[in-house]
VMD Tcl script that draws the C-alpha trace (Angstrom):
set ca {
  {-17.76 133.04 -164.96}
  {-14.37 133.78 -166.59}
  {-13.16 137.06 -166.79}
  {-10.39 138.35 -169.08}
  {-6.88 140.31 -168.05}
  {-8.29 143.75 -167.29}
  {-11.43 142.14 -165.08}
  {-14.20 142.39 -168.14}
  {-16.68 139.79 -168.38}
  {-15.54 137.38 -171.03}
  {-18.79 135.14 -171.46}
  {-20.41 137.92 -173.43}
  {-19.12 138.80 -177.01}
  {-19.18 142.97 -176.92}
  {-19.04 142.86 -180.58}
  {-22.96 141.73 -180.44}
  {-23.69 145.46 -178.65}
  {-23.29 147.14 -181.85}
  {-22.13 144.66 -184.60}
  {-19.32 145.86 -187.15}
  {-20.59 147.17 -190.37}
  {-18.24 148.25 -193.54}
  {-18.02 151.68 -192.83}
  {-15.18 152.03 -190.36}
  {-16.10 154.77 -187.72}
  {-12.59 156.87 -186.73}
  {-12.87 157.83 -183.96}
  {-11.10 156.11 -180.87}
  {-10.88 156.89 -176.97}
  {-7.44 157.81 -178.06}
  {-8.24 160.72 -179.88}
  {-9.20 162.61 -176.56}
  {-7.54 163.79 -173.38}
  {-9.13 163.29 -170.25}
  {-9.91 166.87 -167.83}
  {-12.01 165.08 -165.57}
  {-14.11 162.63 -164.27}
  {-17.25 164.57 -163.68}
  {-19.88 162.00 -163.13}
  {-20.50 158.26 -162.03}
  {-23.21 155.63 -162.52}
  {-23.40 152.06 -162.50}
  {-22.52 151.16 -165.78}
  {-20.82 154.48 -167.19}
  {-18.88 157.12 -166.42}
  {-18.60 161.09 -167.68}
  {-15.28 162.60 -168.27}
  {-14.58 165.82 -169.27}
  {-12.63 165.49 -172.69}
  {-10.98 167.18 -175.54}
  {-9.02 166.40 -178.79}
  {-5.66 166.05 -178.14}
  {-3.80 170.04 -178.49}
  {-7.41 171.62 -178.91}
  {-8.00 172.54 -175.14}
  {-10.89 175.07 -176.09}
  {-13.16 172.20 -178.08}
  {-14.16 170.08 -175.23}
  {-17.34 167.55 -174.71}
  {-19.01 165.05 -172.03}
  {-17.89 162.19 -172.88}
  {-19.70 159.07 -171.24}
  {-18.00 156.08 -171.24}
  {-20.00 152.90 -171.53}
  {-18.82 149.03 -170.63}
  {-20.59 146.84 -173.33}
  {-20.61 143.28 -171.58}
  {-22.19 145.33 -168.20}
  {-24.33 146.22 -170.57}
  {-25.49 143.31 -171.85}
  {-24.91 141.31 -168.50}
  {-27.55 143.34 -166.60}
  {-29.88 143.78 -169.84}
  {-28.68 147.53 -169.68}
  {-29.30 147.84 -173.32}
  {-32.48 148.96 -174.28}
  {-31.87 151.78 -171.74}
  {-28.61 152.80 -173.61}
  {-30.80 152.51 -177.04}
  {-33.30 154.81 -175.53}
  {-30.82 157.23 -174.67}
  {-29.44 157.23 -177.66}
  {-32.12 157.26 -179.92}
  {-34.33 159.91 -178.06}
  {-30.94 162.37 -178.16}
  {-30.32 161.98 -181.82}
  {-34.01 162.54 -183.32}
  {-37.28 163.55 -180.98}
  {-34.84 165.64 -178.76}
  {-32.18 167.27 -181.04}
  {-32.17 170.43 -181.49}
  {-33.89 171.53 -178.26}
  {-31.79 173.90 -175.90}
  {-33.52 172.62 -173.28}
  {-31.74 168.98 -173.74}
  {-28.08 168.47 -173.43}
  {-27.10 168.28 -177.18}
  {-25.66 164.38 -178.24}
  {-22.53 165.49 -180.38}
  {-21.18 162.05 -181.62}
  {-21.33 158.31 -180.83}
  {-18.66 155.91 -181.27}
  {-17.43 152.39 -179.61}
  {-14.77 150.09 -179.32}
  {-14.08 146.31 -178.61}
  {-15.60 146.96 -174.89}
  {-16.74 150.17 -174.71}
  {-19.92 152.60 -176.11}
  {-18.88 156.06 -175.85}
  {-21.42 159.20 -176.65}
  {-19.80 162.76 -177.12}
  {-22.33 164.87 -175.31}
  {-22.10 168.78 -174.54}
  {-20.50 169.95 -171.98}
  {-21.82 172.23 -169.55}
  {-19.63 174.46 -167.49}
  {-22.00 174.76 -164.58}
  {-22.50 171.40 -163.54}
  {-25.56 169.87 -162.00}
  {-28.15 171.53 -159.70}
  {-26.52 169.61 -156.94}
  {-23.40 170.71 -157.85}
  {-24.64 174.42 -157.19}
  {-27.50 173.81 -154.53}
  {-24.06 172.28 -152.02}
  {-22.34 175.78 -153.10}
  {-24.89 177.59 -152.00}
  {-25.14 180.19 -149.21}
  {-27.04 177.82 -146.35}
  {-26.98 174.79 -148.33}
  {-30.29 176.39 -150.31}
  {-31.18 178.41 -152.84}
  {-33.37 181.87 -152.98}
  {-36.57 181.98 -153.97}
  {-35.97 183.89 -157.42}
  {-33.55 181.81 -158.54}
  {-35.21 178.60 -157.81}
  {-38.39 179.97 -159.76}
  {-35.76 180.30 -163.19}
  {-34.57 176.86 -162.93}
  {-37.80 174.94 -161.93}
  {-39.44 177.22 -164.85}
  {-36.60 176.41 -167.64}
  {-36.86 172.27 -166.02}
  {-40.61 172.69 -166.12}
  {-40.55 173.89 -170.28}
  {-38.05 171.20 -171.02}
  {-39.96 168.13 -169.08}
  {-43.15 169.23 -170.79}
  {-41.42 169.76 -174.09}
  {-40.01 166.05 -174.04}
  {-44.03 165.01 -172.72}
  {-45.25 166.41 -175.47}
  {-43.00 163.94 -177.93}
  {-44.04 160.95 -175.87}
  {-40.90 160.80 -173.64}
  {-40.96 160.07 -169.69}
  {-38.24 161.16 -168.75}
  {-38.50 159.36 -164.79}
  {-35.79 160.12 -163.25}
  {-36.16 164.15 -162.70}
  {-33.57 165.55 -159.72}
  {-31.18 167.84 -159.60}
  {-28.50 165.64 -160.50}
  {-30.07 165.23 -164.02}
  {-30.45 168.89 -164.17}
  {-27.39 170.73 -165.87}
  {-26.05 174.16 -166.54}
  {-24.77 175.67 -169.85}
  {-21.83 178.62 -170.01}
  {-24.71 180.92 -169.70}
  {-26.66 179.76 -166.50}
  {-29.63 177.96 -168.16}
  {-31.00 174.20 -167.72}
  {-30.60 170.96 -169.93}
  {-31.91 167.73 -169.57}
  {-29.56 165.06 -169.20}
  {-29.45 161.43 -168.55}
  {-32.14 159.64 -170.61}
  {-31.28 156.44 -169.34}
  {-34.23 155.73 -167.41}
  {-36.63 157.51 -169.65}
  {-39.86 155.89 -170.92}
  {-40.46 155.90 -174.59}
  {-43.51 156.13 -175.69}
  {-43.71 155.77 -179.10}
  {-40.55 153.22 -179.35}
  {-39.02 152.30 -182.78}
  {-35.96 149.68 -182.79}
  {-33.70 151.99 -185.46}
  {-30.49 150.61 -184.14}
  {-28.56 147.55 -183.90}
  {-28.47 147.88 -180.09}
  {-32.37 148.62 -180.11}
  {-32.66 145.45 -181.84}
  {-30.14 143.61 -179.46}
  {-32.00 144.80 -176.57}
  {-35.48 143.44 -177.81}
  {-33.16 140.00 -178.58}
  {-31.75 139.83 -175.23}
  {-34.47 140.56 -172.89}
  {-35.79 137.77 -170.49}
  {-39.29 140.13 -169.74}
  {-42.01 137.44 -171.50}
  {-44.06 138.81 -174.45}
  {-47.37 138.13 -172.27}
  {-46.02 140.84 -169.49}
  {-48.63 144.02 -169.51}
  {-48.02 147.05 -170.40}
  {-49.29 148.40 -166.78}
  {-46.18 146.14 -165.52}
  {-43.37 147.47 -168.29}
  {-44.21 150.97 -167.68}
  {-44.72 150.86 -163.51}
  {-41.17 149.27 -163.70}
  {-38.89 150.77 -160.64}
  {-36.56 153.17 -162.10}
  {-35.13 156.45 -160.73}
  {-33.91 157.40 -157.59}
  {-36.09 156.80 -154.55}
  {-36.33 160.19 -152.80}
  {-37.87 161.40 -156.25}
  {-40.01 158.64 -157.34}
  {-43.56 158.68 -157.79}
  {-45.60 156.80 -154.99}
  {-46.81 154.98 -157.96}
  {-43.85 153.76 -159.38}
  {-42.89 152.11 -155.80}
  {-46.26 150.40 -155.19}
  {-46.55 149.47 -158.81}
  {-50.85 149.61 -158.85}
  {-50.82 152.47 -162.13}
  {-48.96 153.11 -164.97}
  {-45.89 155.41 -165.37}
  {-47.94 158.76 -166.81}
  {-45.84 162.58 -167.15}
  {-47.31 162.94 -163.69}
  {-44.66 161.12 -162.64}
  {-41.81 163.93 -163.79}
  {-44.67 166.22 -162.07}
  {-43.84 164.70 -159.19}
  {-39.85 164.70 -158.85}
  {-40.39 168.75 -160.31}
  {-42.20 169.69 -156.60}
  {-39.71 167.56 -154.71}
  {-36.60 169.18 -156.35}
  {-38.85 172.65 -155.79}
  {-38.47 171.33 -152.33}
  {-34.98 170.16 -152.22}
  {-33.76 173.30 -154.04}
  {-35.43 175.93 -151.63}
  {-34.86 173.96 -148.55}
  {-31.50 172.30 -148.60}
  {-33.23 168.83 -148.25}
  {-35.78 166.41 -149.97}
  {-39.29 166.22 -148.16}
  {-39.03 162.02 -148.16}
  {-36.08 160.07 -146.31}
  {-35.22 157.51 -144.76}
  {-32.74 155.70 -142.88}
  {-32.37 153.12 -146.01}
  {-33.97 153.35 -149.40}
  {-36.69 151.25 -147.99}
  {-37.49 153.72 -145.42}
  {-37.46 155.93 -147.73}
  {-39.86 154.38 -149.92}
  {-42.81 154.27 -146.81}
  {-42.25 157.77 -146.56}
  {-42.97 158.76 -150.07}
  {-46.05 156.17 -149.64}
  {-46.91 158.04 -147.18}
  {-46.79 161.56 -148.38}
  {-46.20 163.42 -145.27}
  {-43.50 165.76 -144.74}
  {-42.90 169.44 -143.22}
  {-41.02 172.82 -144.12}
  {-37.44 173.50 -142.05}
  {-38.96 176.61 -140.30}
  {-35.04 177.16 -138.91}
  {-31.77 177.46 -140.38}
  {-32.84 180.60 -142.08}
  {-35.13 179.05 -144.92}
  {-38.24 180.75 -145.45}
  {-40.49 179.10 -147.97}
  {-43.20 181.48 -149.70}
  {-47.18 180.59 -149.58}
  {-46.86 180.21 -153.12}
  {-44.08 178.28 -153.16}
  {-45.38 176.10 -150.61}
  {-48.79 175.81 -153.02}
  {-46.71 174.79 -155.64}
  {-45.15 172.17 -153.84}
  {-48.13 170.65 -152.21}
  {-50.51 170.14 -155.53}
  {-47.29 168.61 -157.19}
  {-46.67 166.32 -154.30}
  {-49.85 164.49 -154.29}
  {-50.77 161.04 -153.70}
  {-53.30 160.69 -156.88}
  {-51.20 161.28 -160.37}
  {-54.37 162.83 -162.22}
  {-54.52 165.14 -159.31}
  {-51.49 166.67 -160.00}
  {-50.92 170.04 -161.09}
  {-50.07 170.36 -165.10}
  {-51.48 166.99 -165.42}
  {-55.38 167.07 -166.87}
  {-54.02 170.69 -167.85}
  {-50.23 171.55 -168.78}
  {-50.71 174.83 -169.15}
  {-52.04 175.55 -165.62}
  {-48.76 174.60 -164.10}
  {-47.63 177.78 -165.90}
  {-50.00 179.98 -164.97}
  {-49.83 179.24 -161.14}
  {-48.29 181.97 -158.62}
  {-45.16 180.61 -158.10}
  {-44.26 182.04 -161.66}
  {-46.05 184.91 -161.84}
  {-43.72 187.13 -163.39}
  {-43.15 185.31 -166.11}
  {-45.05 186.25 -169.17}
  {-43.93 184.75 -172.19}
  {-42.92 181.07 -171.97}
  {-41.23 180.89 -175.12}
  {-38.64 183.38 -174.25}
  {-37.33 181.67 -171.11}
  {-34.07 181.17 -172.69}
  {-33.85 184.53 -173.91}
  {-33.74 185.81 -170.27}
  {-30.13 186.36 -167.83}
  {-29.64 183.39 -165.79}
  {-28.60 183.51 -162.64}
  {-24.65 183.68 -161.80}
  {-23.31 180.13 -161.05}
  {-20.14 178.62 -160.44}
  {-18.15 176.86 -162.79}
  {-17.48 173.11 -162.12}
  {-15.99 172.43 -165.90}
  {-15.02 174.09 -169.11}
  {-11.73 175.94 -169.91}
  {-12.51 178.50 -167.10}
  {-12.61 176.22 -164.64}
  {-10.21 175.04 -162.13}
  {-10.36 171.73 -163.55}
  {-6.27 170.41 -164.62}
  {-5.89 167.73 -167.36}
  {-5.29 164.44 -165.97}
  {-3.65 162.54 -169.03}
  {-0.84 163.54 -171.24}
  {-1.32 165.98 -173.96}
  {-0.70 164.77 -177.41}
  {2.64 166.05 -178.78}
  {1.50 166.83 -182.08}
  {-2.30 168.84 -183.92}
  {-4.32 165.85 -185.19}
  {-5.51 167.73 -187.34}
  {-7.54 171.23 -188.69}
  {-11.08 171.75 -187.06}
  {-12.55 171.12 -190.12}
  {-10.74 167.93 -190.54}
  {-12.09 167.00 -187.03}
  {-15.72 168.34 -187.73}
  {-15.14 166.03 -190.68}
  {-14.73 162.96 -188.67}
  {-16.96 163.43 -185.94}
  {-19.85 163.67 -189.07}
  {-18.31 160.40 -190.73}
  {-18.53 158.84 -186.85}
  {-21.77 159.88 -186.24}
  {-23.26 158.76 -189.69}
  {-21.87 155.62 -189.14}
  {-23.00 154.31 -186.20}
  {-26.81 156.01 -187.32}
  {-26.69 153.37 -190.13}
  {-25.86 150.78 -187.19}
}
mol new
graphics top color blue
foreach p $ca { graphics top sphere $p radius 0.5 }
foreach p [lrange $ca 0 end-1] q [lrange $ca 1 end] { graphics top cylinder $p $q radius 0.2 }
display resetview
């Protein structure tokens, strides 16, 4: 395999990721100043951004290499992603908000949100003891909770529920992120890339539907025992699942399953048994306990919120919360900042010596950019 000057794959064209159509989209990687690196995965990266000498209008910008993409059939994931954030999902406060998309020669690039409070992880290390308190663990599984069944309920998956995945706004409350690994229900190949993806895939058209949707995706310590020994379908009990064992994680310091090596870890999760710390000063309510157990069970239909999505609500563990639909409306708990303008973030590339522009000028292009690659 040859490889070009700056280590890219050069056996795969990028230009048949997304291919060129007569609108010309303007916006570039140049346009925007790098704060941060805030996030890694295997094919992408997040950076804290902004337009070059406009400090206070600043996104999550994740970077995407187009012949990775295409070498490890990456691409109907990104076309989930994508799609999912620009039509079933918009608009919900519950799911980080996709701002623009745009790409280069190598390189995908969507303009997401950016939230000031980082992850759940983020926080959960911060904390006093490594673990959270009871109350406040109750407002973020809640807000997760409403957001996972939200997406359920518009035939989205989303498999790969931690605390990772979990963000936080300026004001302390939770959004859905990372979409990658999310199982669409009610697919539609709107895109160039959606189409590329359906092109490029090796999977034959005789392969199951029971074997598509069991796929192994996620993140072992929060996957579904069915998911790892592939005998059902991937169902919302799934996200059911990884919601008790960040419930765990998140009031504990630690996740109930793992092992030595991811394989371990896997036989442990088969196995389903695991115990509360009872030292280090956690102290892990009956109720929350409850909660925990009738999420972590072996049996998907079993599951609590499964045959019934509203009894997940109405179980102890929330029971001072009355009206679901005004989660949002309620004061968050006070978190750290990992990123924003408050933050003690520093820029990390060289500021642009001149304005590129008026807002509206910019709000201009990011529409032109966006309706551009839509018609993709």
């Amino acid at each position: 395999m040859s490889s070009s000057d700056d280590g890219r794959s050069a056996d795969v064209d990028p230009s048949e990721i997304a291919p060129s159509t007569s609108t010309s989209v303007s916006l570039s990687i140049s346009d925007f100043v790098t704060v941060d690196t805030i996030g890694e995965g295997s094919y992408s990266d997040v950076r804290e951004v902004f337009v070059a000498n406009k400090p206070h209008e600043r996104y999550a910008l994740k970077i995407m290499d187009k012949s990775h993409i295409v070498r490890e059939r990456k691409a109907k994931y990104v076309a989930t992603e994508r799609t999912l954030l620009a039509t079933r999902l918009a608009g919900y406060p519950g799911v980080a908000k996709l701002c623009f998309t745009f790409q280069d020669t190598y390189s995908l690039y969507m303009g997401l949100e950016l939230c000031p409070g980082g992850d759940l992880y983020w926080q959960l290390k911060r904390s006093e003891g490594g673990f959270m308190p009871e109350s406040k663990v109750k407002f973020y599984i809640a807000e997760t909770l409403h957001a996972v069944q939200y997406c359920h309920d518009r035939g989205v998956i989303h498999r790969d529920i931690k605390p990772e995945n979990v963000l936080l706004d300026g004001e302390g409350h939770v959004k859905l992120c990372d979409f990658g690994s999310a199982l669409d229900l009610k697919p539609e190949a709107t895109s160039a890339l959606a189409l590329l993806a359906a092109h490029t895939s090796k999977t034959s058209q005789k392969d199951s539907k029971e074997k598509r949707n069991s796929s192994f995706v996620g993140t072992a310590e929060y996957c579904a025992p069915e998911i790892l020994d592939a005998k059902e379908e991937a169902t919302t009990a799934v996200d059911l699942w990884s919601i008790g064992i960040m419930t765990f994680q998140l009031l504990t310091g630690r996740v109930p399953f793992k092992g030595e090596t991811e394989y371990l870890t896997m036989q442990a999760v088969l196995k389903g048994k695991y115990e509360y710390p009872v030292a280090g000063g956690v102290d892990v309510s009956s109720n929350a306990k409850d909660f925990i157990d009738r999420l972590l069970v072996q049996k998907p239909k079993k599951r609590l919120g499964f045959e019934n999505s509203s009894s997940i609500r109405s179980h102890a563990f929330f029971g001072k919360i009355k009206d679901w639909s005004k989660l949002r409306e309620a004061t968050a708990p006070s978190v750290l900042h990992e990123t924003g303008v408050n933050s003690d973030a520093t820029v990390t590339d060289t500021d642009s010596d001149t304005d590129s522009g008026t807002d509206e000028v910019w709000r201009a292009r990011v529409a032109a950019a966006t309706e551009a690659i839509d018609r993709l």
